[in-house]
N, C-alpha and C positions, 0 to 999 in steps of 0.2 A: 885387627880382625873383628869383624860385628857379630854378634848374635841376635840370634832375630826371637822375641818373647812370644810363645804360641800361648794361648789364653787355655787357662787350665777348666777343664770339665769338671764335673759331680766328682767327688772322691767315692774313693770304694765303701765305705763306710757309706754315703749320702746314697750311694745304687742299693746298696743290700738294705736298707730303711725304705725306701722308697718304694723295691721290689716285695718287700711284708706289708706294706700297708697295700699296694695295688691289690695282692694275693687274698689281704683276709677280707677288702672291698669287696673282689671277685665272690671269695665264697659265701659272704654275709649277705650278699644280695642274692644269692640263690638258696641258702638256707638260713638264713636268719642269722640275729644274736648267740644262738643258743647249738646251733645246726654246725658244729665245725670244731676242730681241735689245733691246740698250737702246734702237733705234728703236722696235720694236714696244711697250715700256714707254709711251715717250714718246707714242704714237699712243692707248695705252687711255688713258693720263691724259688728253690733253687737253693737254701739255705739250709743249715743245718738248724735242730732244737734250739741250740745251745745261741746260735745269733741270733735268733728271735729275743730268749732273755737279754741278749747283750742290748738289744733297742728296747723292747718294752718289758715292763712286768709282769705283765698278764696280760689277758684277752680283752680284758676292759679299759686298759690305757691303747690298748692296741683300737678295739673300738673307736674311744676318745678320736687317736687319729684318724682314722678312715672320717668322721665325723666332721675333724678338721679340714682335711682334703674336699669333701666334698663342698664346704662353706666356704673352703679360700678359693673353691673356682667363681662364687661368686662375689667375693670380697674385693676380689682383683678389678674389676669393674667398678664396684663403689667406691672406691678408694680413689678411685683416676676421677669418680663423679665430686667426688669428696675437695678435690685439687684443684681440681675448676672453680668447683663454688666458692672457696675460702681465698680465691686472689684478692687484691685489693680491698680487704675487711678494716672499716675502722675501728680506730683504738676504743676501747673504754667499756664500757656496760653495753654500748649499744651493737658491737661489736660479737663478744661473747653470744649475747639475743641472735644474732644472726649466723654465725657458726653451727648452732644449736639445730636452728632454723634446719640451717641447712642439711645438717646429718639426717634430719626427720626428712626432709625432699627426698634425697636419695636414695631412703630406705623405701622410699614408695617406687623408684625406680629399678630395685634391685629384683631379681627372681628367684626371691627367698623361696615361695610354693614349690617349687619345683627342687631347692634344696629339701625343704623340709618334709616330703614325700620321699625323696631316695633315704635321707634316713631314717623316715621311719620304716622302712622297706628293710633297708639296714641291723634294724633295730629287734626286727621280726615283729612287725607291728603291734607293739603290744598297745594292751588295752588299760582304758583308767589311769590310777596314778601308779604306773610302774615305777618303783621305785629308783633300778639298776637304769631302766633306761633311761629315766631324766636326771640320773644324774651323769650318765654319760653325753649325753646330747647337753647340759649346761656345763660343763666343765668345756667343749669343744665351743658354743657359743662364749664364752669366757675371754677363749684362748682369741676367737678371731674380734672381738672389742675391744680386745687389747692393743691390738694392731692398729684396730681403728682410735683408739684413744693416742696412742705414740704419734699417729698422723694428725690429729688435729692440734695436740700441742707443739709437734713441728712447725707446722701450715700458721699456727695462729697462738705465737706462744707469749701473748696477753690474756689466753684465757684464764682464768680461776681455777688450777687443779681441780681444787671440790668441785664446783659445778661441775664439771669435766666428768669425774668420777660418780658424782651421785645421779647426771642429768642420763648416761651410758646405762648406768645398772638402774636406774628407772628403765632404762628402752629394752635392757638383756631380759628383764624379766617380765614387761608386758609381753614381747615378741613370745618367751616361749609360754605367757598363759596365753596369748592369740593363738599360736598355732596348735594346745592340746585343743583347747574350741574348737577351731577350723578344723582339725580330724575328726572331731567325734561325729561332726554334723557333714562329714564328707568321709565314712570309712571306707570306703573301696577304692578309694583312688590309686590309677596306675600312676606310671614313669611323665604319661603326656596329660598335666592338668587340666580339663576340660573347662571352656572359656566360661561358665556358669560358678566354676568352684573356682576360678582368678577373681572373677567380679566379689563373688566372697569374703574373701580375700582382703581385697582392697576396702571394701566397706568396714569390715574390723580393724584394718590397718586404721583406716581413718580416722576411725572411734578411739582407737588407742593414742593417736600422734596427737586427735585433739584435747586429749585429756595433760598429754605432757607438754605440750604449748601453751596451756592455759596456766599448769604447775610452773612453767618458768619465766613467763609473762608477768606471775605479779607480782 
């Protein structure tokens, strides 16, 4: 007698996480970081107090994620641009040079603006160097480099861990000093980046990738 294997879905656990991070997404974007309680979380999910502490700690790891979510929708993309690029890489120094390369290509092909707008939306736009929110928006950039660091030492595992590690957090932290820049000199930006504040954009990207092409070039 056969049994036939049906492919197993989200566990309950992975819905009820999923359904608090949508919920506090939902409400953060219409009242900010600050605008919302872990009841009211609990009320859009569908969940009780008590399963929101069972996934996160508080409202700011709960942040963290919504922060992650909104960056793995666009990670997901670079990561596939990331697997192209690193087929056929030769061994050696020249190698690592090129990998590197490459991560900087695709981050010019990614639609960071457009994350980094929803959360500071997110975030309740705050202004200067808020403390809470960049360290919430850098813990979520952390989390998805990390990702991207696992892929490149899979795809290309002749790199140099250290390169690896230092050439990334060189990139995690021009990206988020590019992007407090590019807000302050773009504050009213909505959801749909206007092609004047992309071009922006891209010209600081610039400025910043050719600063760490030149740092690992010599």
């Amino acid at each position: 007698m056969s049994t036939t294997t049906r492919p197993r879905g989200p566990s309950l656990r992975d819905q009820r996480h999923d359904a608090i991070v949508d919920a506090a997404r939902a409400l953060a974007t219409r009242r900010g970081a600050q605008g919302f309680t872990v009841e009211q979380v609990a009320a859009a999910a569908g969940v009780s107090r008590r399963t929101v502490f069972n996934h996160f700690t508080g409202l700011d790891q709960l942040l963290v994620a919504v922060c992650q979510q909104i960056l793995a929708e666009v990670i997901a993309e670079l990561l596939e641009r990331v697997d192209r690029s690193l087929a056929d890489l030769p061994d050696g120094e020249e190698g690592g040079r090129l990998a590197l390369d490459a991560v900087h290509d695709v981050t010019r092909g990614a639609d960071l603006p457009s994350a980094i707008v929803v959360i500071h939306h997110v975030l309740g736009r705050p202004e200067g160097e808020d403390e809470r929110a960049e360290a919430i928006s850098r813990s979520a950039f952390e989390h998805v480099v990390g990702r991207l660091r696992e892929r490149l030492l899979t795809r290309a595992p002749s790199l140099d861990p250290f390169d690896v590690e230092v050439s990334l957090a060189l990139l995690t932290s021009g990206l988020a000093l590019l992007a407090r820049h590019w807000l302050e000199r773009h504050p009213d930006l909505d959801r749909d980046v206007p092609p004047e504040a992309r071009a922006d954009w891209d010209r600081l990207l610039d400025r910043l990738l050719d600063r760490l092409r030149s740092g690992h070039s010599g």
